[in-house]
Structures are given as C-alpha cells and as structure tokens.
N, CA and C atoms as an extended XYZ file, in Angstrom:
219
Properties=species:S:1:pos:R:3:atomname:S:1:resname:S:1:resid:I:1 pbc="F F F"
N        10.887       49.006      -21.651 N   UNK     1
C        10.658       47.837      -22.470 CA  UNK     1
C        11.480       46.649      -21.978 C   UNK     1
N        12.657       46.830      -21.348 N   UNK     2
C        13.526       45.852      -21.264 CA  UNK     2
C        13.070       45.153      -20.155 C   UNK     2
N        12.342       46.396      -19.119 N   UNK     3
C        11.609       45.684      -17.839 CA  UNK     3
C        10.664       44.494      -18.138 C   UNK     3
N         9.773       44.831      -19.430 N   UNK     4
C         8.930       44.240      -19.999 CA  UNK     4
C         9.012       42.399      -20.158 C   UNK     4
N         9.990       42.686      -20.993 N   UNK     5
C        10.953       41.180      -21.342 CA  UNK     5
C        11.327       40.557      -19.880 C   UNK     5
N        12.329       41.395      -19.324 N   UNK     6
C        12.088       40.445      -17.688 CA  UNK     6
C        11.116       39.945      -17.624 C   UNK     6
N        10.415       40.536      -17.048 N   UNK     7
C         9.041       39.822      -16.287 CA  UNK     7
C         8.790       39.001      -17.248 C   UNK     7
N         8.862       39.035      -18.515 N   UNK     8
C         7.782       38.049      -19.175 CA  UNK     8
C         8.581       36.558      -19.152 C   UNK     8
N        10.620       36.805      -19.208 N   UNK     9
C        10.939       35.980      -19.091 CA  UNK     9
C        10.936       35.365      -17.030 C   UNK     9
N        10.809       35.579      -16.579 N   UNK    10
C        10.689       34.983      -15.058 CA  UNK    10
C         9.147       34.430      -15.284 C   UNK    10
N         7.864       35.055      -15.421 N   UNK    11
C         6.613       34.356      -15.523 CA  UNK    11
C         7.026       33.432      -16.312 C   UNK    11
N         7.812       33.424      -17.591 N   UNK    12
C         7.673       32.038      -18.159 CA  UNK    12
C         8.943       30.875      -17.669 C   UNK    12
N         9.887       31.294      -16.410 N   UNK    13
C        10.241       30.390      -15.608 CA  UNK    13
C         9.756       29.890      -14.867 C   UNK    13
N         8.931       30.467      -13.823 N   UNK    14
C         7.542       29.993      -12.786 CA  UNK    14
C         6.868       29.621      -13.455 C   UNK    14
N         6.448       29.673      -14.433 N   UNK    15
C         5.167       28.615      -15.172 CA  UNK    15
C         5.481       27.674      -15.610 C   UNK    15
N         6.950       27.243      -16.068 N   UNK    16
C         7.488       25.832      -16.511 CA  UNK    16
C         7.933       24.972      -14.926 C   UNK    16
N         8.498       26.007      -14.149 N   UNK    17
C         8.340       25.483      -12.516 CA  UNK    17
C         7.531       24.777      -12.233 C   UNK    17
N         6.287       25.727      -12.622 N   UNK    18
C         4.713       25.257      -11.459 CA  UNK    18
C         4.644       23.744      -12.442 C   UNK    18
N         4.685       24.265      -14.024 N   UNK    19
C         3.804       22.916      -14.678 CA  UNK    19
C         4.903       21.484      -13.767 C   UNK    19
N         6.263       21.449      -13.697 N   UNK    20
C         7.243       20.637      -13.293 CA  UNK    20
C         6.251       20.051      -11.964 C   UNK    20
N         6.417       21.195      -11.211 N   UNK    21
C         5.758       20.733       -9.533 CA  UNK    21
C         4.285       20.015       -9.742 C   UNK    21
N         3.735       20.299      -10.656 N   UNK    22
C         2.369       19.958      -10.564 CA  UNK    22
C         2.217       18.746      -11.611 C   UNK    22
N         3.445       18.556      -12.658 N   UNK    23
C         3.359       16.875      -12.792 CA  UNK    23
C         3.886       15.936      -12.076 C   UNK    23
N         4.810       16.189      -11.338 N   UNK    24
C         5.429       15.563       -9.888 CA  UNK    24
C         4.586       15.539       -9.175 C   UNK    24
N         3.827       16.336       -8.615 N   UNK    25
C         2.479       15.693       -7.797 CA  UNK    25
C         1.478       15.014       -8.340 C   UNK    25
N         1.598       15.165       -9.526 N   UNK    26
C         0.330       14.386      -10.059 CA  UNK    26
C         0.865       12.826      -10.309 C   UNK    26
N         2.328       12.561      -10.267 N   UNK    27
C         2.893       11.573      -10.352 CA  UNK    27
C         3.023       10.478       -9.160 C   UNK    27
N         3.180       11.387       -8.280 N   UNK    28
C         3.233       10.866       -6.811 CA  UNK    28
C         1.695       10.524       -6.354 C   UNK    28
N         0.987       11.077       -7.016 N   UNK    29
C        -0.721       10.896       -6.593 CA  UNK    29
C        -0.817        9.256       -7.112 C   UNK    29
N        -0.321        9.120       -8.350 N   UNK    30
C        -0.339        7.907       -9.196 CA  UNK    30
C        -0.079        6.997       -8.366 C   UNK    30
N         1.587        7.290       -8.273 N   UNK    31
C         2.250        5.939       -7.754 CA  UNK    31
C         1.926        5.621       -6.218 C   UNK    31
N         1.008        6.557       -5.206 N   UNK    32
C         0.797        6.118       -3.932 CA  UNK    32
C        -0.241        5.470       -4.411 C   UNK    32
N        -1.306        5.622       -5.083 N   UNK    33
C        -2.446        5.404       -5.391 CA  UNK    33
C        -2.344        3.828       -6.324 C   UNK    33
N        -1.474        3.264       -6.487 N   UNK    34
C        -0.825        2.046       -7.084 CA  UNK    34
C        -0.654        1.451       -5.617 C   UNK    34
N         0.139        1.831       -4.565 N   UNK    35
C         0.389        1.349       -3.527 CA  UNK    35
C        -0.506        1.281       -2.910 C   UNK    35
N        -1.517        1.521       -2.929 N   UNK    36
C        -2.808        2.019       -1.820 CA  UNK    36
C        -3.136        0.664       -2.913 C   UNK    36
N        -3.660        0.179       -4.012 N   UNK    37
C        -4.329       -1.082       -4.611 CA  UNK    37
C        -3.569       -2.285       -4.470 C   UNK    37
N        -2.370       -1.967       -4.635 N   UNK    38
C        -1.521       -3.123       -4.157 CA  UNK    38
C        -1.662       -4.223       -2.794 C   UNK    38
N        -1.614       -2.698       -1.974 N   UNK    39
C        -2.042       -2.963       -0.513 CA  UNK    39
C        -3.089       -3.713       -0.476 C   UNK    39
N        -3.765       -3.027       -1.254 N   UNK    40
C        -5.655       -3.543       -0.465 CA  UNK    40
C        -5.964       -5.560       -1.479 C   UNK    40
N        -5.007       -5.454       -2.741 N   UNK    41
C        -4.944       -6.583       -2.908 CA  UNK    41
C        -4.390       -7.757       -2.118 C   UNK    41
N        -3.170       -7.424       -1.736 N   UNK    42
C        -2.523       -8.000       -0.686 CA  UNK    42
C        -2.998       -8.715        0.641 C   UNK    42
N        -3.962       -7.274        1.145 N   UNK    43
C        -4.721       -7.625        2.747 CA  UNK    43
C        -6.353       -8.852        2.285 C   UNK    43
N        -6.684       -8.519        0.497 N   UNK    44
C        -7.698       -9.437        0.619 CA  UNK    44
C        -7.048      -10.881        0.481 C   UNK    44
N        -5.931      -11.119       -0.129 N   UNK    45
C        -5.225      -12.437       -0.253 CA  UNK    45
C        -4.774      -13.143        1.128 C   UNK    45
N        -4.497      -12.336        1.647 N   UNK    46
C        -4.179      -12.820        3.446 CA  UNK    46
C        -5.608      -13.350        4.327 C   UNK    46
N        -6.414      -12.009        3.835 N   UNK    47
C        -7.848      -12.814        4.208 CA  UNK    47
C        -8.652      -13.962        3.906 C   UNK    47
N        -8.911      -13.888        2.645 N   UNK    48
C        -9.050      -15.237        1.896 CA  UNK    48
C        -8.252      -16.446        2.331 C   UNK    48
N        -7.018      -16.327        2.417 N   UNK    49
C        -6.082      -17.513        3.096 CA  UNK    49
C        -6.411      -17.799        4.269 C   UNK    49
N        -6.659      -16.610        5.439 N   UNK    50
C        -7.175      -16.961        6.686 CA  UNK    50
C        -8.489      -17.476        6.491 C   UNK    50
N        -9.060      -17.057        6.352 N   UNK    51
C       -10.661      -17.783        6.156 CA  UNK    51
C       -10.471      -18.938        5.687 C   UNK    51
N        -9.802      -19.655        4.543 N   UNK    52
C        -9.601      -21.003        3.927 CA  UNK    52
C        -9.800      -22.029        4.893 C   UNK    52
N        -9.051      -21.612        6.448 N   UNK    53
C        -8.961      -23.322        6.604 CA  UNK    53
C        -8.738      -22.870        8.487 C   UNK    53
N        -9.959      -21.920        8.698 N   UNK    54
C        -9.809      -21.771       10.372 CA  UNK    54
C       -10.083      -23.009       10.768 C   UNK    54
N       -10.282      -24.158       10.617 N   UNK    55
C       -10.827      -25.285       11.241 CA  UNK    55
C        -9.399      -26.048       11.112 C   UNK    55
N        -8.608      -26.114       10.273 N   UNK    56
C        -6.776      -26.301       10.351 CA  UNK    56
C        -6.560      -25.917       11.416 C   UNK    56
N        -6.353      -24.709       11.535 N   UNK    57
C        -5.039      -23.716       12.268 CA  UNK    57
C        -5.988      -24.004       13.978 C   UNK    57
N        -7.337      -23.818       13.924 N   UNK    58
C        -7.793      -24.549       14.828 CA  UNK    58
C        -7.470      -25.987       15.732 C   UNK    58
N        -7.320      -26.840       14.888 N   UNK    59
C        -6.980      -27.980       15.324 CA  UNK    59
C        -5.375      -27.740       16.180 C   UNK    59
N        -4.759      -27.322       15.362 N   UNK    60
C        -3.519      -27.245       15.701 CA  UNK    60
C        -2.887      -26.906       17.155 C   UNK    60
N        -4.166      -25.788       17.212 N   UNK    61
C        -3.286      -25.179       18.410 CA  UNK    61
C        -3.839      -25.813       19.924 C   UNK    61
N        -4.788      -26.934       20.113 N   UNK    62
C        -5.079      -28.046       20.661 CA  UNK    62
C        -3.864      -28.613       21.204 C   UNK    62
N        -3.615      -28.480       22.752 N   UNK    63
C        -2.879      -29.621       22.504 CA  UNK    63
C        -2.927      -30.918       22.973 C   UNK    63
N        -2.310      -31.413       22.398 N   UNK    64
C        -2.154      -33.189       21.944 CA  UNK    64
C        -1.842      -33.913       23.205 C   UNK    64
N        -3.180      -34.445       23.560 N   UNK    65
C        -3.027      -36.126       24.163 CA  UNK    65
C        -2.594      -37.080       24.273 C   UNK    65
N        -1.194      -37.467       25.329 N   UNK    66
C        -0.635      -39.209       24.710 CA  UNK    66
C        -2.018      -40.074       25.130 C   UNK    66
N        -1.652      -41.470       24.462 N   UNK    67
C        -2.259      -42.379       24.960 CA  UNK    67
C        -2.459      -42.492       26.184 C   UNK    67
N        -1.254      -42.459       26.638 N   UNK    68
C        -0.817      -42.885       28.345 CA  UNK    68
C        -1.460      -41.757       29.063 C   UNK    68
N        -1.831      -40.699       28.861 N   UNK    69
C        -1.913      -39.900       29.988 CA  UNK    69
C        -3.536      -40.056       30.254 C   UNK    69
N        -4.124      -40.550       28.608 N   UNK    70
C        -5.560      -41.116       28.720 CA  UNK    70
C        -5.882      -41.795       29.306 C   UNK    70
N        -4.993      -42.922       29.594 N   UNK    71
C        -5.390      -44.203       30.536 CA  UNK    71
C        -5.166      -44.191       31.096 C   UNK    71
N        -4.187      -43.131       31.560 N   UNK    72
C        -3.877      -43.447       33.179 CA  UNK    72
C        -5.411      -43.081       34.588 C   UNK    72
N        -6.590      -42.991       34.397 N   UNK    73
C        -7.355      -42.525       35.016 CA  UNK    73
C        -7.592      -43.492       35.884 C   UNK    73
C-alpha cells in the first residue's frame, strides 16, 4: 500500500511538472508570436516610408551641377 501512495505521489509531481512546462511553452508561443506581429508591423512602416517619396531620395543621390562647370563648354 505504501508503494501505492508513492507512485501516486511522484505522478502527481510530473503532472504539476508537465502542466508548469507546458504553460511555459504555451507562454513563449505567445510572446514570440507578439514579436513575430511586431516585426511584421515594423517592416510594413519602413515600407510605406520607402515607397512615400522614391522620387526624394532619388533626386538626391544625383549629383549636383555648379553653374560654372555648365558653362564652361
């Protein structure tokens, strides 16, 4: 009988274990899964910004003509 009680008390240590391990993963599923939307908000805000104004960042990287070097022909 006493064997009995063991076991029943160790199964009911591994089962408060497992439930522990298996809300910790289910926690970590959460919070990557927060990071994974974060992310993907992030990369569309960068996009949107790039797209805004390629005809800016365009200009820019032109480079610039003095007067003088125009006329000198």
């Amino acid at each position: 009988m006493a064997e009995v009680c063991l076991i029943e008390e160790r199964y009911a240590s591994v089962a408060k274990e497992i439930k522990g391990l298996i809300n910790e993963s289910i926690q970590w599923v959460n919070d990557g899964s927060e990071l994974v939307d974060q992310s993907g908000k992030t990369l569309e805000e960068i996009l949107t910004s790039a797209n805004a104004s390629p005809k800016s960042s365009h200009r820019s990287r032109r480079p610039r003509r003095s007067r003088r070097a125009g006329s000198i022909r």
